[in-house]
C-alpha positions as CSV (number, residue, x, y, z in Angstrom):
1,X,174.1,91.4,91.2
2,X,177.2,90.6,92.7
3,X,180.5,89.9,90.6
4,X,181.1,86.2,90.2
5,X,184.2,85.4,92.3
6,X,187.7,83.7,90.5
7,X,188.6,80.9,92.7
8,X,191.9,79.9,90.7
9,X,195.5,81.5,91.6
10,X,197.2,84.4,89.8
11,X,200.1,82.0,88.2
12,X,197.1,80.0,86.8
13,X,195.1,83.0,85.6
14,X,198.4,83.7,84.0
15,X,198.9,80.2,82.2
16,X,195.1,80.0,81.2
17,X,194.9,83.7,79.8
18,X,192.5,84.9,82.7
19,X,194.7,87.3,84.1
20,X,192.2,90.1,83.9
21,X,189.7,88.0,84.9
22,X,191.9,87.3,87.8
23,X,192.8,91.0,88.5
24,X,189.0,92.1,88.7
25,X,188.1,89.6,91.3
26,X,191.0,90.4,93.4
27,X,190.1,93.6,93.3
28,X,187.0,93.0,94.6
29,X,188.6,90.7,97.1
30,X,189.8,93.9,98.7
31,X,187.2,95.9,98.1
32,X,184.8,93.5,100.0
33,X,187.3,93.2,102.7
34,X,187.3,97.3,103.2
35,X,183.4,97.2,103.1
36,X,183.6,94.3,106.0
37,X,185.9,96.8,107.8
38,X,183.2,99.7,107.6
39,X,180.3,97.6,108.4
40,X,181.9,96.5,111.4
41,X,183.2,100.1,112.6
42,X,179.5,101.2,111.6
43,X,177.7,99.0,113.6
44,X,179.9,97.7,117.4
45,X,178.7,100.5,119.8
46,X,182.2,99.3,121.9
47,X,180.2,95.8,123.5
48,X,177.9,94.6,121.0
49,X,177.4,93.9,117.1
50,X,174.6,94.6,115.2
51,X,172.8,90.9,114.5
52,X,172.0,92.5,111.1
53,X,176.2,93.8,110.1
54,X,176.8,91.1,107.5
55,X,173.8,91.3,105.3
56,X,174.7,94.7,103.3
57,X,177.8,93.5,102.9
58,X,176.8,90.2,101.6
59,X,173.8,91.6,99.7
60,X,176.6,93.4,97.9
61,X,179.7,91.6,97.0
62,X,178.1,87.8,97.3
63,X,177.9,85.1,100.2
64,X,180.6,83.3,98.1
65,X,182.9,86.6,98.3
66,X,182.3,87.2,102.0
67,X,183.3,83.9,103.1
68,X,186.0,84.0,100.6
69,X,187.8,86.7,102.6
70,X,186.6,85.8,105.9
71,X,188.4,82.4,105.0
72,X,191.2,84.2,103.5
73,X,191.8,86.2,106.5
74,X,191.2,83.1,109.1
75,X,194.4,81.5,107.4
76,X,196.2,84.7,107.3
77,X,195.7,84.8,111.0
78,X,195.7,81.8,111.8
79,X,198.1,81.7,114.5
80,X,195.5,84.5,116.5
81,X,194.0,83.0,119.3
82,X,191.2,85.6,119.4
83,X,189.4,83.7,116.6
84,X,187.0,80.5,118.0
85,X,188.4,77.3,117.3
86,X,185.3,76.5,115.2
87,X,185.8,79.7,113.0
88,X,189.5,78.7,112.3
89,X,188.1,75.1,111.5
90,X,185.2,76.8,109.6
91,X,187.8,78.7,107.5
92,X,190.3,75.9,106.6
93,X,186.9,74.0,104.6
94,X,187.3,76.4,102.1
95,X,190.6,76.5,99.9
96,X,191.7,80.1,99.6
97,X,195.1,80.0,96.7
98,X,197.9,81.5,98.5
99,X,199.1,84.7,95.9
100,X,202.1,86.4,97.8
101,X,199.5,89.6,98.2
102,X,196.4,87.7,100.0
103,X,196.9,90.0,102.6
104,X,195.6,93.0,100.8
105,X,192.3,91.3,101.5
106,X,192.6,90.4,105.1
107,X,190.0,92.0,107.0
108,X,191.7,94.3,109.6
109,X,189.4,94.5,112.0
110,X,189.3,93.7,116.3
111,X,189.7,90.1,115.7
112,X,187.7,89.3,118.9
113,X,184.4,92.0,117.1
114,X,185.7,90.1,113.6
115,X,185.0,86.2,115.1
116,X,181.5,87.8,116.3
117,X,180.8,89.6,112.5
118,X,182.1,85.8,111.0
119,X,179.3,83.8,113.3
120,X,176.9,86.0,112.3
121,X,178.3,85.5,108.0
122,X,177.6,82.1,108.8
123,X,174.0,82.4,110.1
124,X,173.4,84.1,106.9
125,X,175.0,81.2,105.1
126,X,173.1,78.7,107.4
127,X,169.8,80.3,106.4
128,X,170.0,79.3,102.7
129,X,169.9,75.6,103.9
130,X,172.8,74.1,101.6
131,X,173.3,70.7,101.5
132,X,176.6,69.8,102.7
133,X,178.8,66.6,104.0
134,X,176.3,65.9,106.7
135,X,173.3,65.0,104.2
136,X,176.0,62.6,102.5
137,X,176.5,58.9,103.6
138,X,180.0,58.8,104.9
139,X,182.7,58.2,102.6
140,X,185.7,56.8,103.7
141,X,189.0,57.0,101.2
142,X,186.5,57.9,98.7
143,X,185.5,54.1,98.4
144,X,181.9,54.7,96.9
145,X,181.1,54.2,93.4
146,X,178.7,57.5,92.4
147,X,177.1,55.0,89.4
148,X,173.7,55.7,89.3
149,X,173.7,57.7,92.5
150,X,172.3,60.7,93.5
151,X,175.2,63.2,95.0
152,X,175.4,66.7,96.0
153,X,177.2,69.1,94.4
154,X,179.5,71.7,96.5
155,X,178.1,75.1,97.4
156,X,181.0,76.3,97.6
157,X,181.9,76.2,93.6
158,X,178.6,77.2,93.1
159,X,177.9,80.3,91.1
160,X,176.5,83.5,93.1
161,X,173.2,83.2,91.5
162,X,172.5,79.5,91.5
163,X,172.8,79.0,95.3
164,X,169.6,77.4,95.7
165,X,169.5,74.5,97.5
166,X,168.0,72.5,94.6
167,X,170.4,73.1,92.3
168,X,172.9,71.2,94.1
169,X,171.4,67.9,93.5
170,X,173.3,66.1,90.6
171,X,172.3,62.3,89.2
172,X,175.7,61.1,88.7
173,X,175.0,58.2,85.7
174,X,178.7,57.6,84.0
175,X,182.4,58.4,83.6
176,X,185.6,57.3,85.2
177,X,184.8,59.9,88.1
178,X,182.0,57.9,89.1
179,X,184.4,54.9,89.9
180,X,186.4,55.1,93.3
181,X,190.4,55.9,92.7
182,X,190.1,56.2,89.4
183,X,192.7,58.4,87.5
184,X,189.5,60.0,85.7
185,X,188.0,62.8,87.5
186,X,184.6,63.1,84.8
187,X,181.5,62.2,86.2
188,X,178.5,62.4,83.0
189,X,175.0,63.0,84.9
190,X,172.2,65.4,84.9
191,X,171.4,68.0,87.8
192,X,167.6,67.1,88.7
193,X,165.8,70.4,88.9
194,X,166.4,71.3,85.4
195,X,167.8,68.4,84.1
196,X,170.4,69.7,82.4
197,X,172.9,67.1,81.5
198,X,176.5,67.9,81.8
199,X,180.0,66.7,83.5
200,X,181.5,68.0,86.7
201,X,184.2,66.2,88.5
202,X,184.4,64.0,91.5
203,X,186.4,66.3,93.5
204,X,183.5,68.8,93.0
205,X,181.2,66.6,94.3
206,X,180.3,66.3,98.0
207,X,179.4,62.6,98.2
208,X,176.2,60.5,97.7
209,X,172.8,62.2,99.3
210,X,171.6,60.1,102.2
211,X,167.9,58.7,100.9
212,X,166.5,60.0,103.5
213,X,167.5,63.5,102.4
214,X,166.6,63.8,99.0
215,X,163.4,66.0,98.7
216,X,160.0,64.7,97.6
217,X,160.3,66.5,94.3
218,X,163.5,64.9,93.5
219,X,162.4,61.5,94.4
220,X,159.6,62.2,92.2
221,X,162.2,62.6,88.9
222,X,164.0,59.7,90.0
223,X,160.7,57.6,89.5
224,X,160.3,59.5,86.0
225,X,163.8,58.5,84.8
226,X,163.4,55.1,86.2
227,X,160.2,54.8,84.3
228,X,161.6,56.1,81.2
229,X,164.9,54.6,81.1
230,X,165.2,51.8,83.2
231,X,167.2,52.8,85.7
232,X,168.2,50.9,88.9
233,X,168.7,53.2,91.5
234,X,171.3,52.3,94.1
């Protein structure tokens, strides 16, 4: 099983008392990076990629790790026009802390043969069928109240072993988070496939899940709590 990734900066890890935690991660940061390198010198005979390069590499460190440092190292570079404009746009989605050494775990590859191994990253990504911002009712200023709604939560702060589709979908029923502007960032719901009940915050939220994309079984548990609890579903 992959190691779970620390998404936080060093100077936080510091003030929290994670610093090891912190240290461990980053040292898998660059350890995945060097294993990216490998792959990709393993497997480009000098004009094509292997379609299949990325999936040792994410069966070992972790999708979340692997676009970690793909992301990482699109910022880094940034300024390299060899990357596609869609990559560089791909890369900026994800908020990478910048620690003075990031670039310990920028992949050093050809950038031209490293845009090709990051299209075919995202493939693998694609595959798992994540909800995201396009199976979310647009949200403009964050103006929607998430009362009673049913929202995705981001893939991207997901844990390596929950990435399941499924387990993104969160009733959001109550907090200040719910409301739009609010100084609170708490919003009190329960995720539907196991009905856990917990808190996450707005900003970890992707936005409210179009009705037409929430999935049979889901709908299903809506009727149940509204059945049992009265609810009035937006």
């Amino acid at each position: 099983m992959p190691k779970e990734l620390y998404r936080d900066s060093r100077k936080d890890a510091v003030e929290w008392g994670e610093l090891d935690l912190w240290r461990e991660s980053y040292k898998e940061n660059c350890a995945c990076a060097r294993a990216i390198e490998k792959a990709i010198a393993e497997n480009f005979d000098g004009m094509h990629l292997n379609a299949d390069v990325a999936k040792g590499v994410i069966a070992e460190y972790g999708f979340q790790r692997v676009n970690w440092v793909l992301s990482n190292t699109l910022n880094e570079k940034k300024s390299d026009g060899r990357f596609s404009q869609d990559n560089k746009t791909w890369g900026r989605r994800r908020y990478v802390p910048h620690d003075e050494n990031n670039w310990m775990f920028c992949v050093d590859s050809h950038p031209a043969v490293l845009d090709g191994f990051i299209n075919l990253a995202r493939k693998e990504w694609d595959a798992l069928g994540m909800y995201d911002a396009r199976h979310c009712i647009e949200e403009i200023g964050e103006q929607l109240d998430y009362t009673d709604r049913v929202c995705i939560f981001n893939a991207q702060r997901m844990k390596e072993s929950h990435l399941h589709p499924e387990e993104q979908i969160f009733l959001a029923q109550s907090g200040f988070g719910c409301q739009p502007n609010s100084r609170g960032t708490k919003v009190y719901g329960r995720f539907l496939c196991d009905d856990e009940e917990c808190y996450v915050t707005r900003q970890s939220l992707v936005g409210v899940m179009k009705d037409e994309c929430i999935p049979e079984w889901a709908q299903a548990k809506l009727a149940e709590l509204r059945g049992d609890e009265g609810m009035v579903m937006a």
